[in-house]
C-alpha positions, -999 to +999 in steps of 0.1 A: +000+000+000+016+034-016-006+059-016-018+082+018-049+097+007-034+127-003-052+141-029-071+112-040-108+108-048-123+081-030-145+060-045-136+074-079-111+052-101-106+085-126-086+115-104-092+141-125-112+157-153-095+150-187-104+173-219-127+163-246-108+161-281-140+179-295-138+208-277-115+238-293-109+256-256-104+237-221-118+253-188-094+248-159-096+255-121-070+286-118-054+284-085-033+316-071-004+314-053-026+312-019-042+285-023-040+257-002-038+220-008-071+212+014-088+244-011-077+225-043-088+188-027-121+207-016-127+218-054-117+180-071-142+171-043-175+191-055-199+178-075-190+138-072-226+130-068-235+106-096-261+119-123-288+098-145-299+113-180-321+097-201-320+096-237-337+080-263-321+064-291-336+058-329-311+022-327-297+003-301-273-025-324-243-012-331-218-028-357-179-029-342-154-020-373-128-032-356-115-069-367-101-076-335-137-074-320-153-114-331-194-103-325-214-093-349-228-068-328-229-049-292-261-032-277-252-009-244-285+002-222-261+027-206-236+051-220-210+061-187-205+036-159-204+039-126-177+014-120-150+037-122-125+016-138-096+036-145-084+017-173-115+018-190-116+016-229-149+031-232-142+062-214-130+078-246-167+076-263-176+094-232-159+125-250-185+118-281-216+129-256-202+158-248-185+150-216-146+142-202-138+105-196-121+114-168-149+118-143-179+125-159-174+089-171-181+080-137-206+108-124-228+114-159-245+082-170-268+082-200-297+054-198-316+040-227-351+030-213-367+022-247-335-002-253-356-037-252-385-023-276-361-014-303-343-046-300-377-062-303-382-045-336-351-052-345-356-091-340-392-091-353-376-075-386-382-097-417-343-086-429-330-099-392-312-130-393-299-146-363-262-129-353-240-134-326-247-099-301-228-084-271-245-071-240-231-047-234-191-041-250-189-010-240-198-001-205-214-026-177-249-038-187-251-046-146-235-014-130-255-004-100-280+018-116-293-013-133-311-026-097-333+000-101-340+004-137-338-030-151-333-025-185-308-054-186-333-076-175-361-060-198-336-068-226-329-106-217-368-107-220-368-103-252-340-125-262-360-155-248-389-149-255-377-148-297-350-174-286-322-152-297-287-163-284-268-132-266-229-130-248-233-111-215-202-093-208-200-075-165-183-076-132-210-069-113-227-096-089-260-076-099-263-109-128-272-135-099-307-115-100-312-129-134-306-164-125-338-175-134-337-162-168-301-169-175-305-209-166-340-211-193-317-197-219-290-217-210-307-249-211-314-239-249-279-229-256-285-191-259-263-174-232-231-175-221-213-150-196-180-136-197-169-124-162-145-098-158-120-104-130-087-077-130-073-093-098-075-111-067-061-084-043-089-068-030-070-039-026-055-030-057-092-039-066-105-013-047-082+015-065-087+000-100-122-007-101-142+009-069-171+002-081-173-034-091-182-065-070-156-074-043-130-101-053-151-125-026-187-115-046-172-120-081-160-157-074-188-163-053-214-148-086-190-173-111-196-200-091-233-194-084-236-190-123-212-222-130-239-242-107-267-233-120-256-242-157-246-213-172-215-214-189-190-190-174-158-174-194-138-154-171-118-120-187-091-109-166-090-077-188-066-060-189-035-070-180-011-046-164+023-054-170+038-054-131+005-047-116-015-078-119+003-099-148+023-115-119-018-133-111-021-150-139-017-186-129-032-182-098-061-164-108-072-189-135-070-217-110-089-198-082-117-194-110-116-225-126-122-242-095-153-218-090-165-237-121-155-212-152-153-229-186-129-207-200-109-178-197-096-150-218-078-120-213-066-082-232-035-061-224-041-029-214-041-003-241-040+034-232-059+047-261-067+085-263-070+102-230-069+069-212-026+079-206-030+112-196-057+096-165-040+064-158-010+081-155-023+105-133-039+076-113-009+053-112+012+085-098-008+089-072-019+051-059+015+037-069+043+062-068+074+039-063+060+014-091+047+038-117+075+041-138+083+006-142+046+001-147+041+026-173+078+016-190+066-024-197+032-014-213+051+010-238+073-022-241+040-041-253+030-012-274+061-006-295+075+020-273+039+040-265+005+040-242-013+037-270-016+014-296-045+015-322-027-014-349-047-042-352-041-074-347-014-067-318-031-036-300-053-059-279-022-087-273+007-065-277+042-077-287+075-080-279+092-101-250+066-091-222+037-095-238+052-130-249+056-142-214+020-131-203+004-151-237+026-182-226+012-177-190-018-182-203-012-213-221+001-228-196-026-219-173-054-231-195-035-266-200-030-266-163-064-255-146-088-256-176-080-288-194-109-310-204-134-281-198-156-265-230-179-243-238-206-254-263-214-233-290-247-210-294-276-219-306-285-198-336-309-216-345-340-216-324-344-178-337-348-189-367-374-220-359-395-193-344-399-165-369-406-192-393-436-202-373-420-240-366-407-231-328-447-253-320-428-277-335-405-287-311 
């Protein structure tokens, strides 16, 4: 444990408010030479309380360009996310509302409550055919807000009731709710849930991800899942070169004997503004290991933060990033062998919109 508290947002994984690329002039908090450090810590301190907007899309499928993405498609209920992770990818379409990805990406969450009726047009479209889809991709389909709206579970409605098969993507315990739903799709081959799990030390956890389920909740929610036959792929996404890459062989054990069928991991890629805040973050959490953090993730990224070449962005390359894809196969041989996921079933969709679903 590094950090003191000095300066630092609890409860918040972003520190500060990063600029939005869109905007042509930046507002920043002038200071003059009086002021104090408890004035400045009182001003990164205002206005934390967490805001809901509600918006109304015309579309909720969205089509990933990117090759190194394999769904045909993501959906997201909620733009923001109150999770906090620092690392977030996602933070950077923050900047496309409007807002910084710093912490209005925690504090400013957009929600989509006509989400499950324009995915039921979408599926009751004669020009729909059966594809595989993401909930969410992009920000936590189960963040906390989600207890109270329930769009998630509005949405998984609708993909049983037209037998649609759907990837769930969270960290959040929030998915053992939807048990009961989750078990009548699996039982048809429709579902299958990748949980995210960064670490097992509860308190890097707490600094990386404040938000998210506790390390105890998540394996407790994977095993809960695991038992009541939904098949369970585990992301430890992303990996942080010298921060939680030294896990690897542990963690996939510790989860594969909470029942997980799989697991897969990303290395951590500080695209767009995501340097400028993890940076900020890292200095302040981890002073002593920042630097030889932030040097071995340039190392994976041919010398930067940032990588956007496909095909290695999401590995990375060179000798660290070998190491950690070794680590991996080794752990999968060691802690996973014999275990499988079987594939979704695509075509019960089809069965039904043809009108032969009475049938079987």
């Amino acid at each position: 444990m590094e950090d003191k508290g000095k300066n630092i947002i609890k409860g918040r994984g972003a520190q500060i408010n990063t600029g939005n690329k869109f905007h042509k002039a930046q507002l920043e908090k002038y200071y003059d030479d009086f002021a104090t450090e408890e004035e400045k810590q009182e001003y990164a301190n205002e206005n934390l309380a967490t805001q809901f907007i509600k918006v109304y899309p015309k579309s909720i499928l969205n089509k990933p360009k990117s090759p190194d993405i394999p769904v045909g498609f993501s959906m997201n209920p909620y733009q923001g996310c109150e999770h906090g992770c620092v690392y977030c990818y996602a933070r950077n379409s923050h900047e496309y509302w409007d807002y910084s990805g710093g912490l209005d990406f925690e504090q400013k969450i957009l929600y989509k409550p006509n989400a499950p009726q324009l995915l039921e047009e979408k599926l009751k479209s004669k020009n729909w055919k059966a594809s595989s889809i993401m909930l969410a991709g992009n920000t936590d389909c189960y963040q906390p807000i989600e207890r109270k709206m329930g769009i998630t579970r509005n949405i998984l409605e609708v993909f049983y009731k037209y037998r649609h098969p759907v990837g769930i993507i969270t960290k959040n315990a929030l998915i053992t709710r939807d048990i009961d739903i989750l078990q009548k799709m699996a039982q048809d081959n429709l579902i299958v849930v990748s949980f995210s799990l960064t670490t097992l030390n509860q308190e890097l956890k707490s600094k990386l991800e404040p938000r998210t389920a506790s390390v105890r909740n998540a394996l407790r929610t994977i095993k809960q899942l695991s038992d009541a036959g939904i098949p369970v792929n585990v992301m430890m996404a992303p990996i942080i070169p010298a921060l939680n890459s030294p896990e690897i062989l542990k963690l996939v054990k510790t989860v594969s004997e909470h029942g997980a069928l799989s697991v897969g991991y990303t290395m951590v890629r500080l695209n767009g503004m995501l340097g400028q805040l993890f940076e900020d973050w890292i200095r302040k959490h981890y002073p002593m290991k920042a630097d030889n953090v932030l040097n071995k993730i340039r190392e994976c990224h041919n010398g930067q933060l940032n990588d956007s070449r496909y095909g290695v962005r999401m590995s990375g390359d060179g000798n660290i990033a070998q190491i950690i894809a070794d680590q991996f196969q080794l752990a999968r041989q060691k802690y996973l062998k014999g275990k499988e996921r079987l594939p979704l079933n695509y075509n019960l969709y089809q069965q039904y919109k043809t009108g032969q679903r009475e049938l079987f």
